[in-house]
C-alpha atoms as one frame of an Amber mdcrd trajectory, in Angstrom:
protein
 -38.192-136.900  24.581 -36.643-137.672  21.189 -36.737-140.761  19.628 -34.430
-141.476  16.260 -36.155-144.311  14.362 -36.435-146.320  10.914 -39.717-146.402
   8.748 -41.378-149.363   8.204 -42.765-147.530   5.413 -46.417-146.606   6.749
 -45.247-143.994   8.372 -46.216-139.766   7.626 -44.710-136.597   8.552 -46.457
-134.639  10.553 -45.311-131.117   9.176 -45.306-131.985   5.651 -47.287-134.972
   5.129 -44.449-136.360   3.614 -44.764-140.415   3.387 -41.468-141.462   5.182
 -40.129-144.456   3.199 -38.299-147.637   4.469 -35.674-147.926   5.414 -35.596
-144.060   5.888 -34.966-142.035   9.079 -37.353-139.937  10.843 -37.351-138.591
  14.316 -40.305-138.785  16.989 -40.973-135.951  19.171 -42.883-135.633  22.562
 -44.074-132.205  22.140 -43.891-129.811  25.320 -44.300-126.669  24.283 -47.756
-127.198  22.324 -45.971-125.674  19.056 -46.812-127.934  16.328 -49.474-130.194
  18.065 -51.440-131.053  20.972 -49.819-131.019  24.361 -47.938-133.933  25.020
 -49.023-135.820  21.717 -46.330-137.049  19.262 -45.094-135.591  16.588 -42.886
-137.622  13.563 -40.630-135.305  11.432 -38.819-136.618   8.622 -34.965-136.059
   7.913 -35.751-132.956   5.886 -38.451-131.007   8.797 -36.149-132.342  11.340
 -33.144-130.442   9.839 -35.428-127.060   9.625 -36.669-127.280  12.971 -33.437
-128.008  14.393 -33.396-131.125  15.632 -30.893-132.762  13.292 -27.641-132.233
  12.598 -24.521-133.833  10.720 -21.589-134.453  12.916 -18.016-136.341  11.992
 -17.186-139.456  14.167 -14.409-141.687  12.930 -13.647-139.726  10.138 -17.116
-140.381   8.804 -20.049-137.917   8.532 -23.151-138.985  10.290 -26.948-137.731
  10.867 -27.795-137.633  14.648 -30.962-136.374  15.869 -29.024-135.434  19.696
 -27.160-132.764  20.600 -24.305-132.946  22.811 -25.711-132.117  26.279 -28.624
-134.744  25.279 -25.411-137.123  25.138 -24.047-135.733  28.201 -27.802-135.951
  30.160 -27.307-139.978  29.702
């Protein structure tokens, strides 16, 4: 499950180790697969390790450009 959130500014990046600042975005992970941690533990990405896995992406809504951390068939699951 992914979770898009907003630092209260204690919070690290797991990849990079990365001190995520507030009011910055970061994204929280439930990892599956066992890639980048323990089964089933958590993983926190900021913006930048997000983008490089592939988890985030810019998209235009309302003329404006926007960072989502969803793709569209996580949309269409809801």
């Amino acid at each position: 499950m992914r979770r898009g959130c907003i630092s209260s500014g204690r919070v690290n990046c797991d990849i990079c180790n990365r001190v995520i600042q507030y009011p910055e975005r970061y994204l929280c992970v439930d990892e599956e697969d066992g890639v980048e941690a323990e089964k089933g533990k958590m993983v926190r990405y900021c913006v930048e390790c997000a983008f490089k896995k592939g988890y985030a992406h810019y998209k235009e809504e309302k003329g404006e450009k926007i960072l989502t951390f969803f793709t569209e068939s996580d949309i269409n699951q809801v």
